[in-house]
C-alpha positions in Angstrom: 0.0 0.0 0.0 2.4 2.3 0.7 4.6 1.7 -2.4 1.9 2.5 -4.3 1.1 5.9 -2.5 4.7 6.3 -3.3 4.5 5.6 -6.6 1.1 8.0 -7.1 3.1 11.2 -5.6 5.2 11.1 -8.7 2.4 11.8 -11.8 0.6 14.2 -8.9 3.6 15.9 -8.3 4.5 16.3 -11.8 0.7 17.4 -12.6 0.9 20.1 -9.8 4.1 21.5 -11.0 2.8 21.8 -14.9 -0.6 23.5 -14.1 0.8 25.7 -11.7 3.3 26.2 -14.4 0.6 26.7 -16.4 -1.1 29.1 -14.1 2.1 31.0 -13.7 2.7 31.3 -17.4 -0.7 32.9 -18.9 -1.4 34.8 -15.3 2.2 36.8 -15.0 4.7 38.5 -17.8 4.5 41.6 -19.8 0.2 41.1 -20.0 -0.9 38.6 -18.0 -4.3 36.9 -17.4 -5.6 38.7 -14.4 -8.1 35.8 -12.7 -5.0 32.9 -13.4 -2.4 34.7 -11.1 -5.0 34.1 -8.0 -5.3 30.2 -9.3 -1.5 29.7 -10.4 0.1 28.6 -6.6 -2.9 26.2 -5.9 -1.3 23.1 -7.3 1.9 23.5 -5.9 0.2 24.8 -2.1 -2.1 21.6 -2.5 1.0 19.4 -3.3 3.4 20.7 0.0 1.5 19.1 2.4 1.3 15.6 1.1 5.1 14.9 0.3 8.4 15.8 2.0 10.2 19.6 2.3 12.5 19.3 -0.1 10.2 17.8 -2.8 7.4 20.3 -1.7 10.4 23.3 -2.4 11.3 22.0 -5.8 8.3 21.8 -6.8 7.0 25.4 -6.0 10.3 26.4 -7.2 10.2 24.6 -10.7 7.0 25.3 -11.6 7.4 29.3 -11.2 10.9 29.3 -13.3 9.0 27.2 -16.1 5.9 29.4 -15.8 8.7 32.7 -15.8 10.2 31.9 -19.0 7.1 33.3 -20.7 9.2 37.2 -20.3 12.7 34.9 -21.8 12.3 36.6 -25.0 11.4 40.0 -23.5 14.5 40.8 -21.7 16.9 38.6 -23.5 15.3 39.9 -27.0 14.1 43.2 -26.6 16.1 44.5 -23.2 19.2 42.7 -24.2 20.1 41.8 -20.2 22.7 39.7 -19.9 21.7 36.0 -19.1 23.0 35.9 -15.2 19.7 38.7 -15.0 17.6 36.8 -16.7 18.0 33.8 -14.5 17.9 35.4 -11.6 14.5 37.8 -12.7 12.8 34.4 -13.9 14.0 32.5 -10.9 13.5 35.1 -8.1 9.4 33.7 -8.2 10.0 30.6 -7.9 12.4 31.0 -4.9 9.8 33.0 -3.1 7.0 30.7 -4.0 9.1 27.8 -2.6 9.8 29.5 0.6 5.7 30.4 0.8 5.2 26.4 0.5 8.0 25.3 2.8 6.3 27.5 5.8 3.1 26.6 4.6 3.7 23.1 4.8 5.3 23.7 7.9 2.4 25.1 10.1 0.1 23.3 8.2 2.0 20.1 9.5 1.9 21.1 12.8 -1.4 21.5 13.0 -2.2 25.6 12.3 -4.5 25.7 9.7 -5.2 29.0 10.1 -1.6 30.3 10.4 -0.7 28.3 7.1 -2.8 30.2 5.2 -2.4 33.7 6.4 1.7 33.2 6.6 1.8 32.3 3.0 0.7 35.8 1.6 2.6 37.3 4.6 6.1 35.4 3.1 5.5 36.7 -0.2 5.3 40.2 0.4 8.1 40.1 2.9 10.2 38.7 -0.1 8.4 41.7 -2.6 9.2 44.3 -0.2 13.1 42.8 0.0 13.3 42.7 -3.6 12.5 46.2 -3.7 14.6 47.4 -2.1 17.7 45.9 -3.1 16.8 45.9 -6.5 17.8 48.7 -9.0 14.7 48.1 -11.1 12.3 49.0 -8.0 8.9 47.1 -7.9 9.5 45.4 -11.6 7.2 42.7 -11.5 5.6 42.4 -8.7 2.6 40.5 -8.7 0.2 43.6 -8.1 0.8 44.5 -11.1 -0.7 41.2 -12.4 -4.4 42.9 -11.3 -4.4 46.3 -13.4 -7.5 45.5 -15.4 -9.6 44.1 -11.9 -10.5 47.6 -11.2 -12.2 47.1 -7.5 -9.5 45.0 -6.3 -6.5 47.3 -7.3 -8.4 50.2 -5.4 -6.5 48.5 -1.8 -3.7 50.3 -3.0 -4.9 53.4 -1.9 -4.9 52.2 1.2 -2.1 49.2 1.9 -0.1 49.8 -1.8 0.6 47.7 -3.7 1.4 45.4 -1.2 -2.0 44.9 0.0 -3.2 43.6 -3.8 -0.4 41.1 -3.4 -1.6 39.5 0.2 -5.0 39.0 -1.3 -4.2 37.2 -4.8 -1.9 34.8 -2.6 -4.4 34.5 0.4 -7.0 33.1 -1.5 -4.9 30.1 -2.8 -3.4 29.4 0.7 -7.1 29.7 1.8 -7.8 26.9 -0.2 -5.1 25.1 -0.3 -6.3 24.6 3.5 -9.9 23.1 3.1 -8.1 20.1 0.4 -6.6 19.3 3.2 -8.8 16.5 5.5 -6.5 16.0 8.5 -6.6 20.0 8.8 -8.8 20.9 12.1 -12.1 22.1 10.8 -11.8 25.2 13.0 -8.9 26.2 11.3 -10.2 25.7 8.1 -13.6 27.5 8.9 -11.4 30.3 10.1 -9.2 30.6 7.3 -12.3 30.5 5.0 -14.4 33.1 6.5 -11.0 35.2 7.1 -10.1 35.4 3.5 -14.3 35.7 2.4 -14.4 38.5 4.4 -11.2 40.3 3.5 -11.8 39.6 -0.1 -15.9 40.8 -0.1 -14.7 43.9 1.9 -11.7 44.8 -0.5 -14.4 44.1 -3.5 -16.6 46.5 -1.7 -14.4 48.8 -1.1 -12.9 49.2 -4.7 -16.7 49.4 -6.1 -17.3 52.2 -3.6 -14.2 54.0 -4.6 -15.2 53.7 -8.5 -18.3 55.6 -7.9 -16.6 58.9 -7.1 -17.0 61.6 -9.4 -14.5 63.9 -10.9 -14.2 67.5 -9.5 -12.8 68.7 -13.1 -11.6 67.2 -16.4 -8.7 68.4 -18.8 -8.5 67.4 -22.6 -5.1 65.9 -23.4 -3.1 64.9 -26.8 -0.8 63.1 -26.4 1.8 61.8 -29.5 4.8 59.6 -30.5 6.3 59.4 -34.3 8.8 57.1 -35.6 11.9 59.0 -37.0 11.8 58.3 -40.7 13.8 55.3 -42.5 14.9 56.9 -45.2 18.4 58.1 -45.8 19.3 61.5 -44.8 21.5 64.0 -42.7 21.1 63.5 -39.2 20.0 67.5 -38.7 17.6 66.9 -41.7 16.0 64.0 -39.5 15.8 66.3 -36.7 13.7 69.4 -38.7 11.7 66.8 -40.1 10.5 65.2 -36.7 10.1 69.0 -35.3 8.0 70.0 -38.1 5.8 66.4 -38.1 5.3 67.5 -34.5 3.8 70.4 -34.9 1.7 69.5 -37.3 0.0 66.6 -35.1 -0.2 69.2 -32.2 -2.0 71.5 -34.3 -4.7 68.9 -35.3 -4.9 67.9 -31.3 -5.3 71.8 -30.2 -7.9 71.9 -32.7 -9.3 68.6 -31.4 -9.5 70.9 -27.9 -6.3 69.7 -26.6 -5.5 72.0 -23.7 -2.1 69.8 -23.2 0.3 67.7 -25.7 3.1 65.5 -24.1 5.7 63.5 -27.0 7.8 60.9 -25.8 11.0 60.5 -23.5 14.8 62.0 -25.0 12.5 62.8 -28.4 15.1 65.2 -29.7 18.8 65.8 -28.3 19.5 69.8 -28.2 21.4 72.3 -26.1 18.4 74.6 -25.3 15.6 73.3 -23.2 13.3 75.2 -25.4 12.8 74.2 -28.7 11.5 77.1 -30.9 9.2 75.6 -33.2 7.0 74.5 -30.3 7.3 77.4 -27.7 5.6 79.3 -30.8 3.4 76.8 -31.2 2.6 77.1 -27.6 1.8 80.8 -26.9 -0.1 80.8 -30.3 -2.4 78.2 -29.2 -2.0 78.5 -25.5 -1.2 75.4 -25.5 0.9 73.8 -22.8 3.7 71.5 -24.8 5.6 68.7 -23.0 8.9 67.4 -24.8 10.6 64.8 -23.5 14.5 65.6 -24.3 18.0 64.8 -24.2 19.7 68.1 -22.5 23.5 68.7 -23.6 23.6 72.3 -22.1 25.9 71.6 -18.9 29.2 70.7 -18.9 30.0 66.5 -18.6 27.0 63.7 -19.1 23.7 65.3 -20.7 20.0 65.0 -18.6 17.6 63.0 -19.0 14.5 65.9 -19.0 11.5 66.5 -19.7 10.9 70.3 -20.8 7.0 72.0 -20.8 6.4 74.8 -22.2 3.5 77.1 -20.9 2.1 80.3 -23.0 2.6 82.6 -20.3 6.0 81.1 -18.6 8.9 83.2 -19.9 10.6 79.7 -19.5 10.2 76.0 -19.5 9.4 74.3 -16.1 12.0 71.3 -16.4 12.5 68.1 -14.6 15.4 65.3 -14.8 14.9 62.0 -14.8 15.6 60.3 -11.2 16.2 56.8 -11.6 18.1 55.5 -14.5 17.8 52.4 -16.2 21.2 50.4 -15.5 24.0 50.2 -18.2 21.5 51.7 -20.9 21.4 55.2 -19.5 24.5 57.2 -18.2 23.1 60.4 -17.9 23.3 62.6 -14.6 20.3 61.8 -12.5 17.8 64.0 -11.0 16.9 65.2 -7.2 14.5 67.8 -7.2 10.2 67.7 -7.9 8.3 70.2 -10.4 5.1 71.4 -10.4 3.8 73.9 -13.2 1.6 77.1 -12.2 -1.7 77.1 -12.3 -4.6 74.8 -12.6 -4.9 71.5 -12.9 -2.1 71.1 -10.0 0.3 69.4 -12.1 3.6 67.4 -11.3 6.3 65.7 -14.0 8.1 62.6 -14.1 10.1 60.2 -16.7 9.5 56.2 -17.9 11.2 54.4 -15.0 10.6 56.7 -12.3 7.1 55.4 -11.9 8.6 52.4 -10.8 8.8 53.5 -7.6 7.4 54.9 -5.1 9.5 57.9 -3.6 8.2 59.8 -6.9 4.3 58.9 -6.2 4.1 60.1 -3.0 6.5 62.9 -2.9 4.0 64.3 -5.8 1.0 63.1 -3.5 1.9 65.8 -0.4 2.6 68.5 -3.0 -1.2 67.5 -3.9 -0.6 67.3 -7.4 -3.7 66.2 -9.1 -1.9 65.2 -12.8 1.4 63.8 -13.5 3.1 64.0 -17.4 4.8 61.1 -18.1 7.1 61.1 -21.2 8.0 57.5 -21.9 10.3 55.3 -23.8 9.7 51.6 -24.0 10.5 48.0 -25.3 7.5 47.2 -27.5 6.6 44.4 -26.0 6.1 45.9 -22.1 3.7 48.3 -23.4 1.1 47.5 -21.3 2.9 45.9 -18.2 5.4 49.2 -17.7 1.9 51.8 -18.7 0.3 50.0 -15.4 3.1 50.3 -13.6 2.8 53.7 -13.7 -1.0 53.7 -13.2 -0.3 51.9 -10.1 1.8 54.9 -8.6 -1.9 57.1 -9.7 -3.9 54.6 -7.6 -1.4 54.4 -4.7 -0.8 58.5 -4.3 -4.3 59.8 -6.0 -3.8 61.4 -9.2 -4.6 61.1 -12.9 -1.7 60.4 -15.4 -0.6 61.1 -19.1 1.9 58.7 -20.0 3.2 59.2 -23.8 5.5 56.5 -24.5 7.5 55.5 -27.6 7.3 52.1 -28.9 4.3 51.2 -25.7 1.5 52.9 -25.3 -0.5 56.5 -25.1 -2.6 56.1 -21.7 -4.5 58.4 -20.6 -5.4 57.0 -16.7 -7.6 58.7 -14.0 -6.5 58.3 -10.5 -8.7 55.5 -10.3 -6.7 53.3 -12.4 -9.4 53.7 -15.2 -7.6 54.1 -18.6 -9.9 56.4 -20.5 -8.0 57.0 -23.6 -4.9 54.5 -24.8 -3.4 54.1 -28.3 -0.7 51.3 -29.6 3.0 53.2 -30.1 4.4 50.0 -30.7 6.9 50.4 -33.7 4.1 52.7 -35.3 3.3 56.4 -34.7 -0.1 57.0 -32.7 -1.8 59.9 -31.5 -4.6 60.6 -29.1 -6.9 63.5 -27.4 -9.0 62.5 -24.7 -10.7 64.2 -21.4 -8.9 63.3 -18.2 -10.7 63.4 -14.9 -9.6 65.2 -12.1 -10.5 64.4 -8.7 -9.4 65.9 -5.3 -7.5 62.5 -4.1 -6.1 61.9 -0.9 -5.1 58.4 0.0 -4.4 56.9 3.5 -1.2 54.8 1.6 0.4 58.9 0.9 -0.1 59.7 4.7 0.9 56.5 6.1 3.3 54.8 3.7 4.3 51.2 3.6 2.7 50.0 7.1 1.1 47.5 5.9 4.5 45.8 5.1 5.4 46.6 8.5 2.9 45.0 9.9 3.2 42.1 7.8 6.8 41.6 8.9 5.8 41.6 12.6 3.1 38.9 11.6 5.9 37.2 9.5 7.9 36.5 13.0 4.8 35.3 14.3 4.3 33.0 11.8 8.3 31.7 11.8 8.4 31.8 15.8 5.4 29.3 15.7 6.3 27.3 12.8 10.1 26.8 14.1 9.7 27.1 18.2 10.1 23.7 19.9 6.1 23.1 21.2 5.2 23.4 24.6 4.8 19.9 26.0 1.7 19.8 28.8 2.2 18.8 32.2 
């Protein structure tokens, strides 16, 4: 009997590890299947319990680096990392997922039902929140990210960030992970259940609430990104030719109603933060024009900036790019915030700096309503790195107009809602849309990351009574 449990562990095993593979594949990656990242740890969470640590840890662990190679050809292909960086990006989930299973297995084991299946989303976001900050690329794929088109349940971010999206799309596997599991005690497992029901409804309920808020204002934005032309040519003939094909699309979007028009990050490499063509085109239009450039002005490495031109301003309001992307981008990096005058209350960034969160919030308690976001990326990230930055909107409370080359033109309300969004993908594309504007204050600007705080305190819990020898009665 027992050689043939034996011999039955090794087709479940192997089942658990392809469908969570499975899972892990279609429901993570540059645009993943939102409802599958909540189902994708189930078969491996299932599996822990019924065969030995080390097993239960290869498993987790091999089915998350098969499922990861779904983004092998982005950055091998279209990034260009080197392959040491792409093992360790496509392997870094599965090592987190296999040290959620070993703890899991472990409380579960000894008898916590209820611990197992809280401590599993507790372990994951411990290992996020880790990964962030050590990592140069900030938050790059974490799993919140994963939930940008389930609209209620991304709202939590206003509240916990992004971390708080992550503990629910891993709580709900853990939770039932926990009822499969007969020998659990039923009180656990009734706990556990109506834990995660009622943490789920509320977050639901929440998010729908949230959605129903009106806007205080709305502003009609263009927004634009052209592909230099192929043919043959002088490189300052190039350059005129751009310029000129750029005013001429701004024109149609001012005359579309376009009270803004943001083009795409390092567009044009000059010496003067104002480009002449398009402060005319401002003031004759009053027309508020956002270029994202490359700035040779200063002495030693250039600045990443972007430069917006406003008809009354005598000159541009500029901002420089804070966080550089590694080995691509050796420009001098930024340290200050800019807000233009006037009304909407407006604050810029660059591409990458939405990946974290210093820039959110720092433009959240200047109580910047809008962010311009010129943007330059990979082709096939265009809508993974456009909700990354729509994240930041949700987390701090504003609206966003991202203009991105090869991704996309979003237009996103500080609800997450993307109201307006065109393919820039290798093509050009252009858009006008109305943005609303809302009077946002969140509880995650005013009280930052506590719920990772709090989830490492509860991580301790969870290791001091998975690993401290039991008390033995008298």
């Amino acid at each position: 009997m027992e050689s043939k449990l034996k011999s039955a562990r090794l087709p479940a095993g192997l089942a658990a590890i392809a469908l969570a593979a499975l899972g892990w594949w279609f429901g993570s990656g540059v645009q993943p299947v939102w409802w599958l990242t909540w189902l994708a740890p189930l078969p491996v969470l299932w599996l822990a319990p019924r065969v030995r640590a080390h097993w239960a840890a290869l498993a987790a662990f091999a089915a998350y680096a098969i499922g990861g190679l779904n983004v092998w050809t982005y950055l091998h292909t279209y990034i260009g990392l080197p392959i040491p960086t792409i093992v360790y990006a496509i392997g870094l989930a599965g090592v987190e997922l296999a040290l959620c299973a070993l703890l899991f297995r472990r409380l579960l084991l000894r008898g916590h039902a209820l611990a197992a299946a809280l401590a599993t989303p507790t372990a994951w976001v411990a290992a996020e929140y880790v990964n962030n900050l050590l990592s140069p690329h900030g938050t790059f794929f974490n799993i919140s990210y994963t939930q940008m088109d389930a609209l209620p349940i991304i709202q939590i971010a206003a509240v916990a960030g992004l971390w708080g999206v992550g503990f629910l799309v891993l709580l709900l596997p853990a939770t039932i992970a926990v009822q499969m599991l007969p020998q659990a005690a039923r009180r656990g497992r009734v706990s556990a259940a109506a834990i995660t029901t009622i943490l789920i409804v509320a977050a639901i309920a929440y998010g729908s609430w949230r959605l129903q808020a009106p806007a205080t204002s709305t502003i009609r934005i263009g927004l634009v990104s052209l592909e230099e032309p192929a043919q043959s040519a002088p490189r300052d003939t190039k350059v005129q030719i751009m310029k000129a094909r750029y005013v001429d699309v701004m024109e149609r979007l001012a005359n579309a109603g376009a009270r803004v028009v943001l083009i795409p990050e390092t567009s044009f490499v000059t010496t003067d933060a104002t480009i002449p063509a398009f402060a005319e085109l401002s003031k004759q239009r009053d027309l508020i024009v956002g270029t994202g450039i490359y700035f040779k002005g200063d002495s030693g490495a250039g600045r990443n900036m972007l430069s917006v031109l406003q008809p009354n301003a005598m000159s541009p309001a500029t901002y420089t790019k804070h966080h550089l992307l590694p080995g691509m981008d050796q420009s001098t990096p930024g340290d200050s915030y800019t807000m233009l005058q006037g009304s909407p209350r407006t604050g810029l960034a660059i591409c990458k700096d939405m990946d974290f969160h210093d820039i959110g919030r720092a433009y959240a308690t200047r109580n910047a309503q809008l962010l311009l976001v010129p943007a330059s990326d990979f082709t096939a990230d265009g809508w993974l790195h456009s909700r990354m930055a729509i994240m930041r909107g949700v987390e701090s409370g504003f609206a966003i107009a991202r203009a991105a080359r090869s991704g996309r033109l979003t237009l996103s309300d500080d609800r997450g809602r993307v109201v307006a969004e065109a393919s820039s993908e290798k093509r050009d594309a252009e858009l006008v849309g109305d943005l609303p504007l809302r009077e946002t204050h969140t509880l995650y600007t005013r009280w930052g990351d506590w719920f990772v705080w709090l989830d490492l305190i509860a991580l301790a819990g969870w290791l001091g009574l998975a690993f401290l020898p039991r008390r033995i009665s008298s």
